[in-house]
C-alpha positions in Angstrom: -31.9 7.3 10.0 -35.1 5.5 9.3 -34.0 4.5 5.8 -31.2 3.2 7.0 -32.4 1.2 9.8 -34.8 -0.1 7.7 -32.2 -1.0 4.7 -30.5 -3.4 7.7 -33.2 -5.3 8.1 -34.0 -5.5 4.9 -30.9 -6.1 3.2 -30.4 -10.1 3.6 -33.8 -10.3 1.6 -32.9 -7.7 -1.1 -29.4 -9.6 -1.4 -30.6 -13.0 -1.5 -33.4 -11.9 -4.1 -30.9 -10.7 -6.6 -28.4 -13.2 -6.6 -31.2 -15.4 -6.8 -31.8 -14.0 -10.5 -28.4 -13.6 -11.6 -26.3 -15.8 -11.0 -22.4 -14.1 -12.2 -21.6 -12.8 -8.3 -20.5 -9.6 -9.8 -23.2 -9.0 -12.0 -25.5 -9.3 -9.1 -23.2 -6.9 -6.8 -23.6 -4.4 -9.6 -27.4 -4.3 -9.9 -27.9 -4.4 -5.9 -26.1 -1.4 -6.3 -28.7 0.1 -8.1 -31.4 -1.0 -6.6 -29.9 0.5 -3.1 -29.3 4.1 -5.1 -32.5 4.2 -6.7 -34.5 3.3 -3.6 -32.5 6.3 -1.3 -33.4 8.4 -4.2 -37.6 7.3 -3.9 -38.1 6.7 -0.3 -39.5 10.0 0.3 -42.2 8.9 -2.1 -42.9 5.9 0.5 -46.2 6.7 2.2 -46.2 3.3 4.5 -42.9 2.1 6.3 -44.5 -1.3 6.6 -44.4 -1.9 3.6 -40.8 -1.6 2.8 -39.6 -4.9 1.8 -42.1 -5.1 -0.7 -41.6 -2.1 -2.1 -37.7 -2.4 -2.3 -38.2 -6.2 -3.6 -40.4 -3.9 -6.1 -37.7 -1.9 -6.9 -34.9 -4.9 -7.4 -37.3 -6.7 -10.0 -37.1 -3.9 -12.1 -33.5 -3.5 -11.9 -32.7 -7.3 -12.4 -35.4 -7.4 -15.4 -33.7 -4.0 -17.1 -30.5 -6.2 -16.6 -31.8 -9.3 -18.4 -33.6 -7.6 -21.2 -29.7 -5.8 -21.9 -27.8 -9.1 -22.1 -30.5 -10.8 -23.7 -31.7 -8.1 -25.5 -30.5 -10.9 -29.0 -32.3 -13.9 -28.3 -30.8 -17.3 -29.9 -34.3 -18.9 -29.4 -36.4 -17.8 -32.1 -40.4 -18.6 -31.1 -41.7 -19.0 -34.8 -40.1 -22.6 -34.9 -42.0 -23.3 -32.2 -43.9 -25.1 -33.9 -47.3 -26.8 -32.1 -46.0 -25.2 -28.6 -48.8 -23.1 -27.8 -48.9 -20.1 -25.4 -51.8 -18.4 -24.2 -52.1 -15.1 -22.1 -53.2 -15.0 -18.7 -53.9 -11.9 -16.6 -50.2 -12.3 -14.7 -48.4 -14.4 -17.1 -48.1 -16.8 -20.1 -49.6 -20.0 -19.6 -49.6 -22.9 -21.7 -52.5 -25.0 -23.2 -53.0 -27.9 -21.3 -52.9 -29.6 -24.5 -49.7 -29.0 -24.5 -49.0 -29.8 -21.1 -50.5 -33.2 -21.6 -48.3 -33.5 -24.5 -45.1 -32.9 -22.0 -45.7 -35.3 -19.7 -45.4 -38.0 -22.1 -42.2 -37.1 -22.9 -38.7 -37.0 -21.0 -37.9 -35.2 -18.1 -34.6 -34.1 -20.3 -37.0 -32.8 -23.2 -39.5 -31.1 -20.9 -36.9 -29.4 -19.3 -35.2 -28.5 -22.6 -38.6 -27.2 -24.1 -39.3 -24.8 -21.2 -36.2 -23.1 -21.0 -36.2 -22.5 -24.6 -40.3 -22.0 -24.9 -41.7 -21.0 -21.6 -38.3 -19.1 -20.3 -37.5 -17.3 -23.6 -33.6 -18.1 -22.3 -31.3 -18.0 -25.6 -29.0 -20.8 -26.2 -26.1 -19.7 -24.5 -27.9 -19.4 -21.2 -29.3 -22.8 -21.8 -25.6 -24.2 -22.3 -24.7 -22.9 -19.0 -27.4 -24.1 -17.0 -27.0 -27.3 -18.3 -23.2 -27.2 -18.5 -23.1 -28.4 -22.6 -21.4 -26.9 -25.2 -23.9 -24.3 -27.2 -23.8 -26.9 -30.0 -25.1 -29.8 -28.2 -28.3 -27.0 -27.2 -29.5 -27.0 -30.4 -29.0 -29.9 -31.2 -31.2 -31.5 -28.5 -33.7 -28.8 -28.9 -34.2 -29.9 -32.3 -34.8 -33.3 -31.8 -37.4 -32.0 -28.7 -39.0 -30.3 -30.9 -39.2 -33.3 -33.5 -40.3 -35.6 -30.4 -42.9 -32.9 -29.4 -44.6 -32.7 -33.0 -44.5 -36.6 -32.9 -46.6 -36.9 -29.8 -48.9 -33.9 -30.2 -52.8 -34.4 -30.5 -54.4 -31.4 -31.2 -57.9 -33.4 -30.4 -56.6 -34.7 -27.0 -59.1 -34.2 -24.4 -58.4 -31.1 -22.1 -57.4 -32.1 -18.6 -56.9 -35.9 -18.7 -53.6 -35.9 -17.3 -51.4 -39.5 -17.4 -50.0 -40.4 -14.2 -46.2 -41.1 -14.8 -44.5 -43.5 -12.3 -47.7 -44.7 -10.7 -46.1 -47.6 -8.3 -45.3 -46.3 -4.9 -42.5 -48.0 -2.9 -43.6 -49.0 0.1 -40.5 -48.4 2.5 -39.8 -52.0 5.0 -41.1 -52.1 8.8 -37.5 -52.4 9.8 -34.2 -51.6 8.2 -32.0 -54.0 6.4 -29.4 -55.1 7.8 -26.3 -53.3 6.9 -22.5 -53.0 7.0 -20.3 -49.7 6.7 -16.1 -50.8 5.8 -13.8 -48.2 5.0 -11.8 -48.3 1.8 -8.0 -47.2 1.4 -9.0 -45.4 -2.5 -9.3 -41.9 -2.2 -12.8 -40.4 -2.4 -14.5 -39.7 -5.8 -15.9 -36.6 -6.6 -19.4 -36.7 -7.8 -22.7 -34.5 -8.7 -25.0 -34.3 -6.1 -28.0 -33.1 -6.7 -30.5 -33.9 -4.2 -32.3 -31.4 -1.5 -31.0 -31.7 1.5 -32.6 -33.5 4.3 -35.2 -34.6 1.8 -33.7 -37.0 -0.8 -35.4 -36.0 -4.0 -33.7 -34.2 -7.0 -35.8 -30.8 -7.7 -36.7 -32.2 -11.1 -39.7 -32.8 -13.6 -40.2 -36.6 -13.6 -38.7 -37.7 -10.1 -40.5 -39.6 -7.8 -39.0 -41.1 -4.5 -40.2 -42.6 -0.5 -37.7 -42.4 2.2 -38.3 -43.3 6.0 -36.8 -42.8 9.1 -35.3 -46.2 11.4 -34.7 -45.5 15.3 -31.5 -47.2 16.4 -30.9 -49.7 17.6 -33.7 -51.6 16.9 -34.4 -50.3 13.8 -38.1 -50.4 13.2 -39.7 -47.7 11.1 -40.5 -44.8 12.3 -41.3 -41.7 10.1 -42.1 -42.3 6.0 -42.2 -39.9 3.1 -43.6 -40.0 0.0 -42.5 -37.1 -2.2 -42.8 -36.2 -5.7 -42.3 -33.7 -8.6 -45.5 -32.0 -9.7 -44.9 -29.0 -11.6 -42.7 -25.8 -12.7 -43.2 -23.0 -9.9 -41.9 -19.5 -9.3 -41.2 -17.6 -6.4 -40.6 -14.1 -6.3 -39.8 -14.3 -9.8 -37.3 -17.0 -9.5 -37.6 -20.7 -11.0 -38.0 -23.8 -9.4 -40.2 -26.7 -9.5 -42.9 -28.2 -6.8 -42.2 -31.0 -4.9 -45.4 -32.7 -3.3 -44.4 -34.3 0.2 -46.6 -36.8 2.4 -45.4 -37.0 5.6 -46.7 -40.4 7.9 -46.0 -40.6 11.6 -44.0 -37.3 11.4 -40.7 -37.0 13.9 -41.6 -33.8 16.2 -39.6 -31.3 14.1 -41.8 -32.1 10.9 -44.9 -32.4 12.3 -47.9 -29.2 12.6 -50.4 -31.1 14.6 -51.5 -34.5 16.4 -52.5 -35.8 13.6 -49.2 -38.5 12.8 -49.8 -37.1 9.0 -48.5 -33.8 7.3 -49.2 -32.8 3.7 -47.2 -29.9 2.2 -45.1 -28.6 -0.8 -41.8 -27.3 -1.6 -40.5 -25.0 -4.1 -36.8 -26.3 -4.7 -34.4 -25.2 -7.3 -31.5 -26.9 -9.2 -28.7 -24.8 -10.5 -25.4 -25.4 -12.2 -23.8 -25.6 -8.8 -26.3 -25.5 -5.8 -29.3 -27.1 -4.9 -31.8 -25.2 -2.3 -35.3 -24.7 -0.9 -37.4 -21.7 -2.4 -40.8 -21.8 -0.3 -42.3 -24.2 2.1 -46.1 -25.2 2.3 -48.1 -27.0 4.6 -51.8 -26.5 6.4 -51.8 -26.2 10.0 -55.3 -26.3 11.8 -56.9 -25.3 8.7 -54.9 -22.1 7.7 -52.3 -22.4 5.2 -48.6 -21.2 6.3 -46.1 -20.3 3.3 -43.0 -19.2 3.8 -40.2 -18.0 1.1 -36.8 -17.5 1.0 -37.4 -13.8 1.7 -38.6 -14.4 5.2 -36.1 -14.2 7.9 -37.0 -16.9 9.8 -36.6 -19.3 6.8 -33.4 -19.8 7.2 -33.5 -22.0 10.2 -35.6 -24.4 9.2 -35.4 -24.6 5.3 -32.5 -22.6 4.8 -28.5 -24.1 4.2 -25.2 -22.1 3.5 -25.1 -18.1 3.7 -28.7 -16.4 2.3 -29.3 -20.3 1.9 -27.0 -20.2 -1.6 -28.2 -24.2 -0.8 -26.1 -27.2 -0.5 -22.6 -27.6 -3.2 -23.8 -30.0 -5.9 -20.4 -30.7 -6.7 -18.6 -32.7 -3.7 -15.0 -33.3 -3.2 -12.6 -33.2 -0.3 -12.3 -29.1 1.1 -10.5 -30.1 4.3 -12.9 -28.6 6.7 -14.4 -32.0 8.2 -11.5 -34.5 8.6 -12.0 -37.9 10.2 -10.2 -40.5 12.0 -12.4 -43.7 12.3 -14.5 -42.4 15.0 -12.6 -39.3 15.7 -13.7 -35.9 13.6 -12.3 -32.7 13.9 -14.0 -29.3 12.0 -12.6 -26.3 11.4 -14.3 -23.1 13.5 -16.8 -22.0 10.5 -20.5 -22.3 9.8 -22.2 -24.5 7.6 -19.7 -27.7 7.3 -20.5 -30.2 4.8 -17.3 -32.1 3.3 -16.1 -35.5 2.4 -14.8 -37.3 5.0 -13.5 -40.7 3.3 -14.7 -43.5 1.3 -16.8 -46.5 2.2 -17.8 -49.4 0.6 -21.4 -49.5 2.4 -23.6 -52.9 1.8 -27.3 -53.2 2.8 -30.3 -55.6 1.8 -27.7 -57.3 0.1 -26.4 -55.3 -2.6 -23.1 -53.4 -2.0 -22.1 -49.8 -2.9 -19.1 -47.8 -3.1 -19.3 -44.6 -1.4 -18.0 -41.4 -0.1 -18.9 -40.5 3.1 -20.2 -36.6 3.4 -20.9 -35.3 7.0 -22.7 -32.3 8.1 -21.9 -30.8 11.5 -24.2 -28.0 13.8 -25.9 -26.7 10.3 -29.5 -27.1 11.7 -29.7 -28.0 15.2 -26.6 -29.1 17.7 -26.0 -32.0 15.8 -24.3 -33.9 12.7 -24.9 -36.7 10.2 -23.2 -39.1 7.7 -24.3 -39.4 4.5 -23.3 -42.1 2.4 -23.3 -41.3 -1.2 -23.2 -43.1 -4.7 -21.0 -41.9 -7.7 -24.5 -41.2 -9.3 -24.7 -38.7 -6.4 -27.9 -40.7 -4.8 -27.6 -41.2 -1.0 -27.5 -45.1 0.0 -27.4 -44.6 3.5 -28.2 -41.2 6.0 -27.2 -41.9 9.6 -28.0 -39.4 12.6 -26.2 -38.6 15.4 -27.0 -36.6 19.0 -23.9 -34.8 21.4 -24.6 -36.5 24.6 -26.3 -33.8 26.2 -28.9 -32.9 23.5 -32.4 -31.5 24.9 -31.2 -32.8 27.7 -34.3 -30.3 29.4 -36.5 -32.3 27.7 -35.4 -35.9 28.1 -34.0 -35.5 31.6 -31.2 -38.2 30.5 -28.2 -38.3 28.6 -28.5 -40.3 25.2 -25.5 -42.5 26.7 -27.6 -43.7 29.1 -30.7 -44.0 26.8 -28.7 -45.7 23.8 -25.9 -47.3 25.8 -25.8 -49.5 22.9 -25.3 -47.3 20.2 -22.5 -46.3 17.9 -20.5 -43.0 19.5 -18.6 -40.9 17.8 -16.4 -37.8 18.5 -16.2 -34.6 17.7 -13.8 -31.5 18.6 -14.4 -33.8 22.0 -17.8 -34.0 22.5 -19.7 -37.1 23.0 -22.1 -37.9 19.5 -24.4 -40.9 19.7 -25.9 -42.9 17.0 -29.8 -42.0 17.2 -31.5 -42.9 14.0 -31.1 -43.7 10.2 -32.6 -42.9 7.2 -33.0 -44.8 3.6 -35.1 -44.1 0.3 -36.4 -46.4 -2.0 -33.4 -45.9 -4.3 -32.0 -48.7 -2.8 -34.6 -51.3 -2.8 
């Protein structure tokens, strides 16, 4: 009885773990099975109860590794051409030179990417093709030229640690938004490649840089800004990602640790063929430092989107499970909506954009949003919206009497009002 008790807690963490590492659904369903059988079999070996989600994470590793090393037991990459790309060992892992990580961050975020799935991941060409969703051909072809590039830049005399800064200018986001204008079109909406992390604007990739801020309706002064960047390659619990570094001014309540109207943290975020999510979440709170990863079950809630946070589609297109009528939307009775609700030709600061409009409904909070969203899959405009009663404990007033001005919407029947808006420096 205790092992199972303790598998049902436990089981949302061992889950999202594996398929986390392999991707192919069945592959994944196949080695949790193992994992479960050879964990009944050795629990009577398990001295401290406490520590059963590590030792069952424990026991998944070495299932999904012994899984890896079978289907790539052939590797396409072979590491002797690796020319000048040195590796050193470290006590937990391979690192490399920082001569060579000098060397990368003068070149591409397409060819540092390249380079470290082939170099630093080991992953053969095939794998490399499907990540990247390119013929197996146009791998090694790129590779090659990487490689060529690589050599080209390399400096064997370089001094150690003098990093360059790439991307040094910072936008400085406006005092108040500009003025702007949302008409909707009679096309159909486009599909397009999103890629961004929710909520947060940035793509989880090596090179990208981006400042976004917050603009309370209606007057639409600034109100919250963010300066975030990519930093580095990260792993957590064995799965890849890359850091984002996040400055936070004037933080809204729900992204703020203390009094101070500044929060500094980091996320681990990861970019896959078809999802983008959050991995861990950093950030110093009266001096201690608070981490949390995808394997805590309170993550979720604030970090978290879709089921065992798969993360939020990359690919979006109409699913039918938001449809809108000018201001009145209708969802189907299901968790985590995101879909396209129409297309919108959106102009701001003076330039104009052709968009689709994607809304999210009661995913986070009692709430929903429109995003408004580029055919390069960058968000031009993010627009919030409160049901009339929201916190209503807390603000003692309804936000139609403390925004009588604002924009309403409705949805299912309830009363949503306009309450702020957010745009990044993609647009200025």
């Amino acid at each position: 009885m205790e092992l199972e008790a303790l598998l049902e807690i436990h089981r949302p963490a061992l889950t999202r773990y594996v398929h986390y590492r392999i991707h192919d659904f069945h592959d994944a369903q196949d080695v949790l099975q193992e994992t479960l059988a050879a964990a009944v079999a050795a629990f009577p070996t398990l001295l401290d109860s406490g520590r059963f989600q590590a030792w069952l994470i424990g026991i998944a590793r070495n299932k999904v590794n012994d899984f890896l090393r079978r289907k790539y037991k052939r590797p396409e990459v072979l590491l002797d051409d690796a020319g000048s790309l040195a590796f050193t060992p470290g006590r937990f892992a391979i690192t490399r030179e920082s001569r060579v990580e000098q060397t990368l961050h003068r070149m591409t975020a397409a060819d540092q990417q390249l380079l470290h799935m082939a170099y630093w991941l080991c992953l053969p060409h095939t794998e490399i093709a499907r990540r990247l969703c390119i013929p197996t051909g146009t791998v090694k072809s790129r590779l090659y030229h990487a490689r060529e590039r690589f050599r080209a830049a390399w400096n064997p005399n370089e001094v150690k640690g003098a990093f360059p800064v790439q991307n040094s200018k910072r936008t400085i986001m406006p005092d108040k938004i500009p003025a702007y204008t949302i008409t909707p079109s009679n096309e159909p909406p486009f599909e397009c490649v999103w890629e961004e992390l929710m909520g947060w604007f940035i793509v989880p990739r090596l090179g990208e840089r981006l400042s976004w801020a917050m603009y309370d309706d209606p007057d639409g002064h600034r109100s919250e800004a963010d300066e975030l960047e990519v930093t580095g390659h990260a792993v957590v619990h064995d799965v890849e990602g890359v850091e984002i570094s996040v400055r936070t001014f004037d933080p809204m309540d729900c992204n703020a640790v203390d009094d101070s109207g500044y929060v500094q943290r980091s996320f681990v975020a990861q970019l896959t063929d078809t999802h983008c999510r959050t991995l861990a979440e950093t950030h110093t709170q009266n001096g201690k430092k608070h981490i949390y990863t995808f394997l805590d079950p309170y993550f979720q809630k604030n970090w978290g989107f879709g089921e065992g946070n798969i993360g939020n589609e990359t690919h979006l297109r109409v699913k039918g499970d938001i449809t809108r009528d000018g201001s009145i939307v209708t969802t189907k009775d299901k968790e985590f909506l995101l879909d396209v609700v129409g297309r919108y030709t959106v102009t701001i600061g003076g330039k104009t954009y052709d968009t689709i409009c994607v809304m999210d409904v009661e995913t986070y909070s009692d709430d929903a949003s429109e995003q408004y969203i580029d055919r390069n899959g960058r968000t031009i405009l993010w627009r919030r919206f409160n049901p009339d009663d929201w916190a209503f404990e807390h603000y003692g007033r309804r936000w139609t009497e403390m925004l009588p001005e604002s924009e309403r919407i409705t949805i299912n029947g309830r009363t949503f009002v306009h309450w702020y808006d957010c745009i990044t420096s993609y647009i200025l």
